[in-house]
Short mmCIF file of the C-alpha atoms (twelve columns), coordinates in Angstrom:
data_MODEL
# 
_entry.id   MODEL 
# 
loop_
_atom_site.group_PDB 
_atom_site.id 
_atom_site.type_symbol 
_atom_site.label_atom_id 
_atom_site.label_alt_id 
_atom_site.label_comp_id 
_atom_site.label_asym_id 
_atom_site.label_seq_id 
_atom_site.Cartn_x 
_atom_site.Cartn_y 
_atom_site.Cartn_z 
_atom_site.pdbx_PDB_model_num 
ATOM 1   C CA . UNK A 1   -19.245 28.737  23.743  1 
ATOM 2   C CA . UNK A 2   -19.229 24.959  23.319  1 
ATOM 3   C CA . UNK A 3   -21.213 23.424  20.752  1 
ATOM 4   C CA . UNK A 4   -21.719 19.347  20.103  1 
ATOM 5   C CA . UNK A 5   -22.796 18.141  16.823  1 
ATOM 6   C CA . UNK A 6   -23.328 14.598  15.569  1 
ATOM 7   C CA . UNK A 7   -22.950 14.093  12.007  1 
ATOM 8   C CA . UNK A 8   -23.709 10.390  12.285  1 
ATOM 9   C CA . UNK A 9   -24.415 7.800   14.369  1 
ATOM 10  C CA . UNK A 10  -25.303 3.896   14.432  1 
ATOM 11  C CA . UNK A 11  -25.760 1.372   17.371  1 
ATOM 12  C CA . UNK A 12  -22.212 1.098   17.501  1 
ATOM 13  C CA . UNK A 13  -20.559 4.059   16.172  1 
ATOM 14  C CA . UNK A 14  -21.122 8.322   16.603  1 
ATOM 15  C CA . UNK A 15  -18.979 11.187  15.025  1 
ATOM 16  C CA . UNK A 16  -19.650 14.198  16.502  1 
ATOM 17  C CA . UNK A 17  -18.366 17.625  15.567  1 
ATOM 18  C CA . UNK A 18  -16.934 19.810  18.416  1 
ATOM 19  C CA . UNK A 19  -16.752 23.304  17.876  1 
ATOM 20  C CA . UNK A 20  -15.570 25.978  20.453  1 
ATOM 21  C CA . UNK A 21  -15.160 30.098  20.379  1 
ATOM 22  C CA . UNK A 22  -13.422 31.613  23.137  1 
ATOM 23  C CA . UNK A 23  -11.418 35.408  23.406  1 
ATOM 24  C CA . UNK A 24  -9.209  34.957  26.099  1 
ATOM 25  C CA . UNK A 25  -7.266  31.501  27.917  1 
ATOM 26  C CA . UNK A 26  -9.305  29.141  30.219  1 
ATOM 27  C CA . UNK A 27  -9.114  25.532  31.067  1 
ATOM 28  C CA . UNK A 28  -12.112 22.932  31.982  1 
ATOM 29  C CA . UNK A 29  -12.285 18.801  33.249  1 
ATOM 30  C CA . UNK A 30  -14.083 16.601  31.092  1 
ATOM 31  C CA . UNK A 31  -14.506 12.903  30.968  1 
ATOM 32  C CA . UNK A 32  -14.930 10.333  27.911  1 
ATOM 33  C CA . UNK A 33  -17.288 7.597   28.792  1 
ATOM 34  C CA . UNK A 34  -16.435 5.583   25.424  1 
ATOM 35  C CA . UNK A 35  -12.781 4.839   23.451  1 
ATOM 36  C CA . UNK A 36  -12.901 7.634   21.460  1 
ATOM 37  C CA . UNK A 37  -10.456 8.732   18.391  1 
ATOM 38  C CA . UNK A 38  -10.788 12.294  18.342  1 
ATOM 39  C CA . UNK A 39  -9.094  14.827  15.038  1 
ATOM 40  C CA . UNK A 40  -8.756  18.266  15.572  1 
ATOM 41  C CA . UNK A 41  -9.190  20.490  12.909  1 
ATOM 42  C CA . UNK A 42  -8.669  23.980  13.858  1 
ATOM 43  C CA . UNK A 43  -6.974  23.621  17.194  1 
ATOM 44  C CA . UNK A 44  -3.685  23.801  19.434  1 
ATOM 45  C CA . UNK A 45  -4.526  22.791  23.647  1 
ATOM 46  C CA . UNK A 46  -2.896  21.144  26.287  1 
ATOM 47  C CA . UNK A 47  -4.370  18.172  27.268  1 
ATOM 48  C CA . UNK A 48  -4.007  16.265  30.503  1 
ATOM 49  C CA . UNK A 49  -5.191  12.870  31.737  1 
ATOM 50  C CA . UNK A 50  -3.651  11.363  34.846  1 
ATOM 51  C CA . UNK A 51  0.279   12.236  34.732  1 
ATOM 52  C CA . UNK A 52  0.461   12.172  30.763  1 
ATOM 53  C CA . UNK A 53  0.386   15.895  29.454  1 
ATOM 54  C CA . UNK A 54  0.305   16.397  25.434  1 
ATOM 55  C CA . UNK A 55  0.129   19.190  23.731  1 
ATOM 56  C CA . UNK A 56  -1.990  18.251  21.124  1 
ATOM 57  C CA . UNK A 57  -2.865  20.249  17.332  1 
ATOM 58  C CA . UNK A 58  -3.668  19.917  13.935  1 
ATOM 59  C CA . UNK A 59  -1.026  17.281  12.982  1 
ATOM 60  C CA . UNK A 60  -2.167  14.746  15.860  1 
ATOM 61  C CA . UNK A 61  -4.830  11.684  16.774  1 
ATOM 62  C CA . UNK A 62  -5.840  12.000  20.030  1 
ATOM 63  C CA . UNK A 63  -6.521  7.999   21.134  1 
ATOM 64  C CA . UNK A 64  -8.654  7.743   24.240  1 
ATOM 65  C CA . UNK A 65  -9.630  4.773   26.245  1 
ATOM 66  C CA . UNK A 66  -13.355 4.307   27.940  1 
ATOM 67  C CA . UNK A 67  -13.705 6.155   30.982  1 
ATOM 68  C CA . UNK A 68  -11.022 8.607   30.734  1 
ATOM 69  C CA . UNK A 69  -11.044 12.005  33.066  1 
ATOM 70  C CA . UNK A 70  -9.100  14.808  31.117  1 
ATOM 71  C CA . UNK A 71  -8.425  18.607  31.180  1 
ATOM 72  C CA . UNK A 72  -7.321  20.777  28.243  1 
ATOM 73  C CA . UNK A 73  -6.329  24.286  28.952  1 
ATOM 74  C CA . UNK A 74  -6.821  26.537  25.494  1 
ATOM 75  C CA . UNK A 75  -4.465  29.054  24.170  1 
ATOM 76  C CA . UNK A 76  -6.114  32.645  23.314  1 
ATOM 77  C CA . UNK A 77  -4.459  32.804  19.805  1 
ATOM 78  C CA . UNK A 78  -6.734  29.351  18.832  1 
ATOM 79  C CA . UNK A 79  -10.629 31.625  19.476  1 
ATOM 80  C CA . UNK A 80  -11.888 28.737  17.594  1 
ATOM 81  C CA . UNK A 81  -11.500 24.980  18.093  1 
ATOM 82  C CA . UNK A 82  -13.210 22.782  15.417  1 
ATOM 83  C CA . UNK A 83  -12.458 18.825  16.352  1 
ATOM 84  C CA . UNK A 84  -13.759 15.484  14.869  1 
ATOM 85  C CA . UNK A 85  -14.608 13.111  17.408  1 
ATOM 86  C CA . UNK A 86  -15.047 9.577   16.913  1 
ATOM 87  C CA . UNK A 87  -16.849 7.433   19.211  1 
ATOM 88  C CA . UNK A 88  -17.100 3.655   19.761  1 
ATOM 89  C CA . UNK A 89  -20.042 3.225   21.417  1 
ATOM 90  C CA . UNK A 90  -19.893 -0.880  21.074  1 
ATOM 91  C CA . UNK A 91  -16.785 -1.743  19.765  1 
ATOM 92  C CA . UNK A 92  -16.296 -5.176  17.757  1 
ATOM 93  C CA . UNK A 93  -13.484 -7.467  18.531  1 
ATOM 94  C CA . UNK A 94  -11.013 -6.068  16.300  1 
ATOM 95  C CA . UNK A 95  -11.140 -2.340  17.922  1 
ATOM 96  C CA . UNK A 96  -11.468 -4.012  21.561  1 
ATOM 97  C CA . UNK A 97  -7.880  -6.000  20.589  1 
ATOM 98  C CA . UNK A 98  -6.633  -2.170  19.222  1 
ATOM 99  C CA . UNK A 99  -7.770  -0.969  22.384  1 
ATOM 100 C CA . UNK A 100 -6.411  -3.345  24.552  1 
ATOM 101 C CA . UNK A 101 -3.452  -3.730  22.979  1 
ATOM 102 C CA . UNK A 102 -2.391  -0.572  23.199  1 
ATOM 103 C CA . UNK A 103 -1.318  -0.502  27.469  1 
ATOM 104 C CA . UNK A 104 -1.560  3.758   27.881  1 
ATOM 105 C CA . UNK A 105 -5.192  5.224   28.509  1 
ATOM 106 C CA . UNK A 106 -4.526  8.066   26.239  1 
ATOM 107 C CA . UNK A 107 -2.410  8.197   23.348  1 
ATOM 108 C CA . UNK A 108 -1.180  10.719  20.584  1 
ATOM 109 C CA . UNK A 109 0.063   9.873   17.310  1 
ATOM 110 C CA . UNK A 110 1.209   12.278  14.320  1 
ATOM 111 C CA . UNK A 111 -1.304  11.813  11.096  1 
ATOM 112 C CA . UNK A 112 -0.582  11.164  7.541   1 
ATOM 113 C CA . UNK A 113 -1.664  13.180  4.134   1 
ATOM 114 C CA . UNK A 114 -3.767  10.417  3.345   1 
ATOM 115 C CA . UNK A 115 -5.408  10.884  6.635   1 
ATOM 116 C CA . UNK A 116 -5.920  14.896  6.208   1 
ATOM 117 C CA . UNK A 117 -7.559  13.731  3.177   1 
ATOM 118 C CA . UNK A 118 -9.894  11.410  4.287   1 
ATOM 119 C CA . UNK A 119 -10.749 13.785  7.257   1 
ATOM 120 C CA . UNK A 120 -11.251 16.759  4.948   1 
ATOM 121 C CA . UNK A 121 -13.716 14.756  3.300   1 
ATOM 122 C CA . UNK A 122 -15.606 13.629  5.625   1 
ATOM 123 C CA . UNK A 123 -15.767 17.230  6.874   1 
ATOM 124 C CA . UNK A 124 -17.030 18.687  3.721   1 
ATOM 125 C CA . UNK A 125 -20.174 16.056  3.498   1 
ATOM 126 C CA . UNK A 126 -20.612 15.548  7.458   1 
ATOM 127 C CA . UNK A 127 -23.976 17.413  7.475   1 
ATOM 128 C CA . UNK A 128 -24.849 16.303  4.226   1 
ATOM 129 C CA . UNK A 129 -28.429 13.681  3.798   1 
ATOM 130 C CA . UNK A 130 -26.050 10.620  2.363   1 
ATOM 131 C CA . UNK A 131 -25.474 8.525   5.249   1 
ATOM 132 C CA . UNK A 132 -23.539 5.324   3.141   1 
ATOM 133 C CA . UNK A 133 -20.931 8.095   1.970   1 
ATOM 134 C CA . UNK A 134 -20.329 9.641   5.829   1 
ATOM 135 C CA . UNK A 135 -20.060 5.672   7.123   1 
ATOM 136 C CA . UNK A 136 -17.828 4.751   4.262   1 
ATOM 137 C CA . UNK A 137 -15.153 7.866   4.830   1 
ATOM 138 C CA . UNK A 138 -15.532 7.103   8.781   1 
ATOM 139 C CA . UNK A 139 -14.399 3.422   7.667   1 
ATOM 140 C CA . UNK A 140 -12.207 4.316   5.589   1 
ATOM 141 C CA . UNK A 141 -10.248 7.024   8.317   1 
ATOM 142 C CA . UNK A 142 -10.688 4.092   11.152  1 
ATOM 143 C CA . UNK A 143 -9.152  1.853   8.740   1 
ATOM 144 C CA . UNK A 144 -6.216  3.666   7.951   1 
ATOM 145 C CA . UNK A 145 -5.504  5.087   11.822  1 
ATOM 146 C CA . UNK A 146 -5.889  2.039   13.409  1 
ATOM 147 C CA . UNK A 147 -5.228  -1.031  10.803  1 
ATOM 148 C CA . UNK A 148 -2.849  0.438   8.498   1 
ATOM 149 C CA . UNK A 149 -1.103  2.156   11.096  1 
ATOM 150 C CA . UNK A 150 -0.900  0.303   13.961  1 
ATOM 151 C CA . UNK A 151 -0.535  -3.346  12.059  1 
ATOM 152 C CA . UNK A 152 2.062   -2.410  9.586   1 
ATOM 153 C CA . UNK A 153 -0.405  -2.779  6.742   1 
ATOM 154 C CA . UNK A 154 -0.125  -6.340  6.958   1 
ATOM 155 C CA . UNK A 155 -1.746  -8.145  3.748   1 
ATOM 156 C CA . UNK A 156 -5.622  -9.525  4.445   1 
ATOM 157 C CA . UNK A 157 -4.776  -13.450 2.992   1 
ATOM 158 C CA . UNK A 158 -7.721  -14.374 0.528   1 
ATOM 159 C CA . UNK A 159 -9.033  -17.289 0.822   1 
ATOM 160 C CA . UNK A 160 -11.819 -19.137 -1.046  1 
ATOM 161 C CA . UNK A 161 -14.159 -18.756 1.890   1 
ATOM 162 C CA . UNK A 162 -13.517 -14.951 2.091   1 
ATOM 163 C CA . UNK A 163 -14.145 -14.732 -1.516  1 
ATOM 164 C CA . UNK A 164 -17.465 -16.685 -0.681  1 
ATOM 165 C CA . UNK A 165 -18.248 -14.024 1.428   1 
ATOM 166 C CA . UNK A 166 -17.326 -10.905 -0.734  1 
ATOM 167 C CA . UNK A 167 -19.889 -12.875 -3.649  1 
ATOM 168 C CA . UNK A 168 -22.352 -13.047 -1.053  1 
ATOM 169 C CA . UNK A 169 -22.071 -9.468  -0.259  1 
ATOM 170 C CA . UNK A 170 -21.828 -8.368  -4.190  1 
ATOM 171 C CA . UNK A 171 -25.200 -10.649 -4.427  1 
ATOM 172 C CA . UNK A 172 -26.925 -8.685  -1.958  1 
ATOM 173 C CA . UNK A 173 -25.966 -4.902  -3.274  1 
ATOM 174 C CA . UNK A 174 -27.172 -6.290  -6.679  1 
ATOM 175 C CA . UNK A 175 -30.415 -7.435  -5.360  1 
ATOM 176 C CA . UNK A 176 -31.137 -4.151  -2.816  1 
ATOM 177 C CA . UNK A 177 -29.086 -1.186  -4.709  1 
ATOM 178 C CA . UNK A 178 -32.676 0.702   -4.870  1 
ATOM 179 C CA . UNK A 179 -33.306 0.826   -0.959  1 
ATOM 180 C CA . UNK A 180 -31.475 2.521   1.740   1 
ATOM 181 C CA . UNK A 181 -28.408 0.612   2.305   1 
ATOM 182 C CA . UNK A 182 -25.796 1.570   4.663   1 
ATOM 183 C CA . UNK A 183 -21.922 -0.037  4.567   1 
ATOM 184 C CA . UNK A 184 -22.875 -2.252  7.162   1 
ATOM 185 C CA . UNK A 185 -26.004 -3.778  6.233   1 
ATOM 186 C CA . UNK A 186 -23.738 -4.961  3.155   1 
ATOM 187 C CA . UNK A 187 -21.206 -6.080  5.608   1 
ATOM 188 C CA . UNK A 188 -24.609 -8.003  7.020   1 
ATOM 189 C CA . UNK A 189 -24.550 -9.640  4.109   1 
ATOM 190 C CA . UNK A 190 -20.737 -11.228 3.996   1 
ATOM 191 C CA . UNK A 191 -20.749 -11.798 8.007   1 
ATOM 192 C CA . UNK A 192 -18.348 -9.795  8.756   1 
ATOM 193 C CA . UNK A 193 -17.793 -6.516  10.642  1 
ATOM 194 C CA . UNK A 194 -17.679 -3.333  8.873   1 
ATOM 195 C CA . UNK A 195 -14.179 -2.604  9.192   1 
ATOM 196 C CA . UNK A 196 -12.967 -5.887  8.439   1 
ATOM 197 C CA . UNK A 197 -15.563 -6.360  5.302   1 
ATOM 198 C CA . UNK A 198 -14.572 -2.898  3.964   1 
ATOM 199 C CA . UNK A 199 -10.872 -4.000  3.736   1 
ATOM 200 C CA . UNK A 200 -11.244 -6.981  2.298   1 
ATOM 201 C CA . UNK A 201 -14.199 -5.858  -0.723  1 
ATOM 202 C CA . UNK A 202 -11.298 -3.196  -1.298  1 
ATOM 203 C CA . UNK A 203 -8.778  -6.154  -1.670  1 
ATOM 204 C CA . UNK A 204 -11.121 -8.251  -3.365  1 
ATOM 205 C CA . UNK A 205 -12.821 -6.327  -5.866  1 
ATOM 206 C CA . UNK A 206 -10.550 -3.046  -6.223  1 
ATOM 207 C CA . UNK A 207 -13.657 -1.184  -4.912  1 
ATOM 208 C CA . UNK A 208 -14.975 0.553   -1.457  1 
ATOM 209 C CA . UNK A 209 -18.199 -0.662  -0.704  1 
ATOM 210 C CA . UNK A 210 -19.725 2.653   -1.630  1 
ATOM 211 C CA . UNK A 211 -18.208 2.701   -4.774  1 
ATOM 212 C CA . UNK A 212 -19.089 -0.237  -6.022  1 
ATOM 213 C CA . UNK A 213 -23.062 0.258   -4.561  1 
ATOM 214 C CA . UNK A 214 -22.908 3.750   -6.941  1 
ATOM 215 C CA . UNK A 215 -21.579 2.506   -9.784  1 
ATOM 216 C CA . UNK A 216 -24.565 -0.358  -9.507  1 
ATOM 217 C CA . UNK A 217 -26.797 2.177   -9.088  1 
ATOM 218 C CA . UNK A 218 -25.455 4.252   -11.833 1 
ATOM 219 C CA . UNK A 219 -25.600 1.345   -14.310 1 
ATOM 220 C CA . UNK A 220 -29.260 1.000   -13.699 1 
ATOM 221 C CA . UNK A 221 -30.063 4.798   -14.016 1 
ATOM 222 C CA . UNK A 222 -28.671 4.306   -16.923 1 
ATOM 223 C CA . UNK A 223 -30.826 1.368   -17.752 1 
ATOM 224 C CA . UNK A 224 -33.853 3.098   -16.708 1 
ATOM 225 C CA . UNK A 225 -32.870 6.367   -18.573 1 
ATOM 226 C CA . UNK A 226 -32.625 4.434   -22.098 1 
ATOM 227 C CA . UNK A 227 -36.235 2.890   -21.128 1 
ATOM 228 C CA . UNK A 228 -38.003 6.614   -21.260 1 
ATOM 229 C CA . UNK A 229 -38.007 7.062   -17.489 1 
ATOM 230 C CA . UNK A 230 -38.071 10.219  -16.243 1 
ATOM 231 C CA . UNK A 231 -35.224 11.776  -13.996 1 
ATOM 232 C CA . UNK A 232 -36.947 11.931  -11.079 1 
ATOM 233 C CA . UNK A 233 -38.421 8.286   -11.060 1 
ATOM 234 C CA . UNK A 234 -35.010 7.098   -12.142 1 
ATOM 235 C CA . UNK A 235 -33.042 8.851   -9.479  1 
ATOM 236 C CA . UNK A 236 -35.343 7.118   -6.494  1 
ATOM 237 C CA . UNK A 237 -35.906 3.794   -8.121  1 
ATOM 238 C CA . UNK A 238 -31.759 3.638   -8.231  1 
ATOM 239 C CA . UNK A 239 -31.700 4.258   -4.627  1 
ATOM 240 C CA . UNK A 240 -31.005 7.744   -4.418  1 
ATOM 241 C CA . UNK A 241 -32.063 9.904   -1.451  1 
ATOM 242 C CA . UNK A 242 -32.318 12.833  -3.407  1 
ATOM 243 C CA . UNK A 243 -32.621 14.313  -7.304  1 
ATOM 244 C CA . UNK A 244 -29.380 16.521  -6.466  1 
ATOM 245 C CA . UNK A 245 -27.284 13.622  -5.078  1 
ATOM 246 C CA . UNK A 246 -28.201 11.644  -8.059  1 
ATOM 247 C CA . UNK A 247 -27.501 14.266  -11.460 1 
ATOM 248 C CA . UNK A 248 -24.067 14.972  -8.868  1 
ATOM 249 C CA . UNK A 249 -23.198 11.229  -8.678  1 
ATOM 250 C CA . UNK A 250 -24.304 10.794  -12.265 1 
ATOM 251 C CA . UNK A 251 -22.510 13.472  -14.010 1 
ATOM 252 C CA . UNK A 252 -19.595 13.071  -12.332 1 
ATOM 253 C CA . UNK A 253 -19.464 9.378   -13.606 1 
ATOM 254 C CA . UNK A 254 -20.488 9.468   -17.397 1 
ATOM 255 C CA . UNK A 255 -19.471 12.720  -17.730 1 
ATOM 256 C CA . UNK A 256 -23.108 14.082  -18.717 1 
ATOM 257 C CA . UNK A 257 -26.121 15.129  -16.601 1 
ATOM 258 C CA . UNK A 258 -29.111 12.455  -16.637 1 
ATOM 259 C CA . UNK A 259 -31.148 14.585  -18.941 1 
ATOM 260 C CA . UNK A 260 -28.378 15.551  -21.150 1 
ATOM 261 C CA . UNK A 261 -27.629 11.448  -21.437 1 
ATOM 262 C CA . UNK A 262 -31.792 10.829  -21.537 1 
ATOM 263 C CA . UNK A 263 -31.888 12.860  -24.763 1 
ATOM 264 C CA . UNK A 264 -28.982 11.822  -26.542 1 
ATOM 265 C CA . UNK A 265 -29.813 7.852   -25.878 1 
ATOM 266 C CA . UNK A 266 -33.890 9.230   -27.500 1 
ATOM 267 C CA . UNK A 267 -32.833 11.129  -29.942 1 
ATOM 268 C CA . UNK A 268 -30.541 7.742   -31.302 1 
ATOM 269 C CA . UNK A 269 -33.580 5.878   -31.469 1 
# 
């Protein structure tokens, strides 16, 4: 039984969640319409494409052109397969040069701790109602696989203009923390693509994107909190998609749960 699930998606980007069960050996064609980076998680198969044959697990990227025709074969002691698959639907110049760059339709590369991490992550939130935190760990994992990686973690020079554009950006979270906001709407903001804006706010500021938008947000719960407002208002006028999300993200960065904090700020006054 093969089941497809996407845990997000944008115009230009989809992560879907592959999940398979099987009892006993088989082996099936597929083809991959977009460049795809693909993680699996619970998984050991053979995969084919053309004349290059990997056997590809746990401890590998799978790197896949546009339009590639593939068969995996499945061995019977794997009954499960669980893999993250990430697709470009309309790559941006820097993945295009990655892509092109690299001369082999498929590709397989071993992956790092810090990419287990990152993956874990992302696994343990992927169904979760918090879009900005899925799209920053997907930025993040892209970031590290096929910058850091594949560039020798070559520094980003700052410049004044680049600087320009991280202030810009920092304007605009500061002005529209309360609504919606997704990493690249930010990345809007500084003209820049995601992946490219994400690694240079980090080098900029010493923040991801999404941390810096929650602490912003945290600093005026905490605002609104000292004002009287109630929990609830607070949470959604800070730009929180849920009350959960927000006593979660709250707690875990004052170290007190907005009521507990609401109190002790009244009971000062």
């Amino acid at each position: 039984m093969l089941k497809f699930e996407t845990a997000y998606k944008s115009d230009k980007l989809s992560a879907v969640i592959i999940t398979a069960e099987y009892s006993s050996a088989y082996s099936e064609k597929d083809f991959n319409s977009f460049p795809s980076i693909s993680f699996p998680m619970i998984s050991c198969f053979d995969y084919k494409a053309g004349k290059t044959n990997f056997l590809v697990d746990t401890n590998h990227i799978l790197f896949e052109k546009g339009e590639t025709e593939f068969r995996v074969s499945k061995y019977p002691m794997f009954n499960k397969d669980v893999t993250l698959c990430i697709q470009f639907l309309k790559p941006d110049e820097e993945l295009n040069d990655f892509f092109s760059k690299n001369k082999k339709q498929v590709l397989v590369q071993k992956r790092s701790v810090e990419i287990e991490i990152l993956l874990r992550k992302f696994l343990s939130v992927a169904f979760g109602k918090d879009e900005t935190v899925k799209e920053q760990l997907l930025i993040d994992i892209i970031n590290s696989v096929v910058f850091d990686n594949f560039q020798n973690k070559i520094a980003i020079r700052t410049n004044p203009y680049s600087i320009k554009q991280i202030d810009q950006s920092k304007d605009f979270i500061h002005a529209s923390y309360h609504e919606n906001l997704r990493i690249a709407d930010i990345a809007s903001a500084a003209c820049l693509s995601p992946f490219h804006f994400s690694r240079l706010f980090r080098q900029v500021t010493g923040y991801a994107p999404y941390d810096y938008l929650l602490l912003a947000r945290i600093e005026n719960a905490k605002s609104l909190l000292n004002n009287g407002v109630s929990v609830t208002q607070t949470a959604f006028s800070s730009g929180f998609n849920s009350i959960d999300n927000f006593s979660y993200a709250f707690s875990k960065i004052t170290g007190a749960s907005p009521s507990s904090y609401k109190k002790s700020k009244i009971s000062k006054i």
